[in-house]
C-alpha positions, 0 to 999 in steps of 0.5 A: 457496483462502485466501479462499474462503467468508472474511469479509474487511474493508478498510479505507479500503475505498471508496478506489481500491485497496479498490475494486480489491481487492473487485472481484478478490476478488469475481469471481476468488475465492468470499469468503462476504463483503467488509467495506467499512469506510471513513469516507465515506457517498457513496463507500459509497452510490456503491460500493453501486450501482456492485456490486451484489452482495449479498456486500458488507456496508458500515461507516461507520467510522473506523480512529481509533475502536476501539470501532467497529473491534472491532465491524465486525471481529467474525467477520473472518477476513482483514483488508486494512490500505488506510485512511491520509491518504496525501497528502504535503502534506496530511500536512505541514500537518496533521501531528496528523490524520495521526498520528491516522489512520496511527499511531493507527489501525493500532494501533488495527487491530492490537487490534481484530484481535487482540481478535476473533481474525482470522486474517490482517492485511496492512498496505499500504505504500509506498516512501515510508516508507523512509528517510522525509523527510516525515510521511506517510512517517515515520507509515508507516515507524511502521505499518510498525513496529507491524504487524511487531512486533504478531505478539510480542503476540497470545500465544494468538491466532491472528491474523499480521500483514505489510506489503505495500510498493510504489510509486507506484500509476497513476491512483490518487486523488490521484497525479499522472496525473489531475494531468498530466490536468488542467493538459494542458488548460491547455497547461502542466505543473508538473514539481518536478524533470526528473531525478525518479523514481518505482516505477510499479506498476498498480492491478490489479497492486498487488491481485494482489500483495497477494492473493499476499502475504496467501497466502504470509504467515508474519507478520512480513514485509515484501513488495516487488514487482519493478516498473519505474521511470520520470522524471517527466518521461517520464511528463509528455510520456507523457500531454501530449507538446504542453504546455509543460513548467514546472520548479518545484523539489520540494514540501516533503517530496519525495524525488528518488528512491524506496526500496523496500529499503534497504541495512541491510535488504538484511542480512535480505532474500531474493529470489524470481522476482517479489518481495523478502520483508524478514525481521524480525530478531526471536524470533517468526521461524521462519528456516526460512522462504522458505528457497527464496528467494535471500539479496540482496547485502550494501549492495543497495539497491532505489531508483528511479534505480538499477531494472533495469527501466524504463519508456519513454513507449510502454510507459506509454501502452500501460498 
C-alpha cells in the first residue's frame, strides 16, 4: 500500500479533516508516522490526548513560514495540502491574511516540498474556487493554479502535485450544520436564499477520496467526486423542522449555486464509476493517462442546481 510504513505531513493537520484523515490513516493503513503540522497549540495539546498514539509526531507552524515548513517537511514521503482561511466573510474582510495563507502559503508548500524531495502532495479544494465570486475562492482557484502547474518545476525531482476539489463538507468547522444547530435553540433560522444549493459530501468520505486521489495521482490532476446536492432550505428544516424559517438575502460574496466542473473544463475532463479526473492542458502530461476513463460531453457542466443526485431531508438525517 502506498502509505505503508510513509512519513506524511498534514497541514492544517489539527482541523476536522486533518483529523479525519489521521484517523483513517492510522487505523486502516500501516504509515510509520503522521505529521501534524498546524498553527494552533491547544488543537495539537487536544489532539495529542484524543490519540494517543506514538505515531503521531506535532509541529507548531504556519504554511506562511517556509523556513519552518522545509524543516517539518525533511524526510516527508506524502504531503496532504488541508491548511487555508477558508471562511468566506472572514476572507472578504481580511483580504491580506487570506493571500498570505491560501496563495502564499501553497507556494510556500510547494518549494518546501520540492526542496526535500517528497513524493507526493495533494492539494485539497473546493467548488468554491470554481468561477470564484469571492476571495476565498479566487485565493483557491490560484492554489489550484500554483499546484497544477508546480509539476513543470521540479526538474529532477521526484515529487507530483494534484488537487482534490469537492464540495461543502457536513458538520465540519465553521459550515453551517453547527450554525442551523445553534439558532435551533432560539426557535429561528437565518436562511440567505430558499432556492440555494449546495454539494454535500461527509467528512469520512471526502478523506477516503483523498486517500483514492494521492493513490491514483500522476501529477497534474484535478480530482472531482460524484456527490448529491441539496437546498438549503432542506437542509434547514432537516435539522429544525419547528423554527421559524427567516430569509436574509445572500452574504457578500455568496454564490447561489456551486460549480465543481465547468464547461471549458469539461474540454479536458474524463469521467469514471466514481469520480471526474480534470486533465491539465500542459506538456508535462502523459495523455496516455486514465485512458480507461470516459471523455464528458462538450459544455458539461457539473453545478449544484443541475446534479443528478440529490439529497432529501430523510437521507441527511439518516447521515
Amino acid at each position: 500500500m502506498i502509505f505503508d510504513d510513509k512519513t506524511i505531513l498534514i497541514t492544517g493537520g489539527a482541523g476536522s479533516f486533518g483529523q479525519k484523515f489521521a484517523e483513517i490513516i492510522l487505523k486502516d493503513h500501516n504509515p510509520k508516522s503522521v505529521r501534524i503540522y498546524d498553527n494552533r497549540e491547544l488543537a495539537q495539546v487536544e489532539m495529542e490526548r484524543k490519540f494517543k498514539d506514538l505515531r503521531l509526531r506535532f509541529f507548531i507552524g504556519d504554511v506562511r513560514d517556509v523556513k519552518r515548513l522545509n524543516r517539518a517537511m525533511s524526510g516527508v514521503d506524502i504531503v496532504i495540502h488541508a491548511a487555508a482561511l477558508k471562511h468566506v466573510p472572514i476572507c472578504e474582510y481580511n483580504p491580506i491574511e487570506a493571500i498570505k495563507t491560501n496563495i502564499d502559503g501553497a507556494i510556500n508548500v510547494i518549494d518546501a516540498a520540492i526542496n526535500n524531495s517528497v513524493e507526493r502532495v495533494i492539494n485539497i479544494s473546493t467548488d468554491k474556487a470554481v468561477q470564484p465570486v469571492n476571495l476565498y475562492g479566487a485565493t483557491k482557484m490560484v492554489a489550484e493554479k500554483l499546484f497544477v502547474q508546480a509539476n513543470s518545476y521540479t526538474g529532477a525531482k521526484k515529487t507530483i502535485f494534484s488537487c482534490s476539489r469537492y464540495g461543502n463538507v457536513v458538520g465540519s468547522s465553521g459550515s453551517v450544520m453547527p450554525l442551523f444547530r445553534e439558532q435551533k435553540e432560539k426557535g429561528e433560522i437565518t436562511i440567505t436564499d430558499e432556492n440555494m444549493t449546495r454539494f454535500w459530501i461527509t467528512l469520512d468520505q471526502g478523506v477516503d477520496f483523498v486517500i483514492k486521489c494521492t493513490k491514483e495521482m500522476k501529477g497534474g490532476e484535478i480530482f472531482v467526486p460524484k456527490i448529491p446536492s441539496m437546498k438549503i432550505i432542506d437542509l434547514a428544516e432537516a435539522i429544525a423542522p419547528n423554527s421559524v424559517k427567516k430569509i436574509i438575502g445572500a452574504r457578500p460574496g455568496e454564490k447561489l449555486h456551486e460549480t465543481l466542473i465547468t464547461a471549458e473544463e469539461s474540454k479536458h475532463a474524463k469521467e469514471t464509476d466514481d469520480c471526474y479526473i480534470i486533465e491539465p492542458e500542459f506538456s508535462f502530461w502523459d495523455s496516455g493517462n486514465y485512458k480507461d476513463g470516459k471523455s464528458v460531453l462538450n459544455n458539461f457542466v457539473y453545478s449544484s442546481d443541475k446534479n443528478t443526485k440529490w439529497l432529501d431531508k430523510n437521507q441527511f438525517k439518516e447521515i
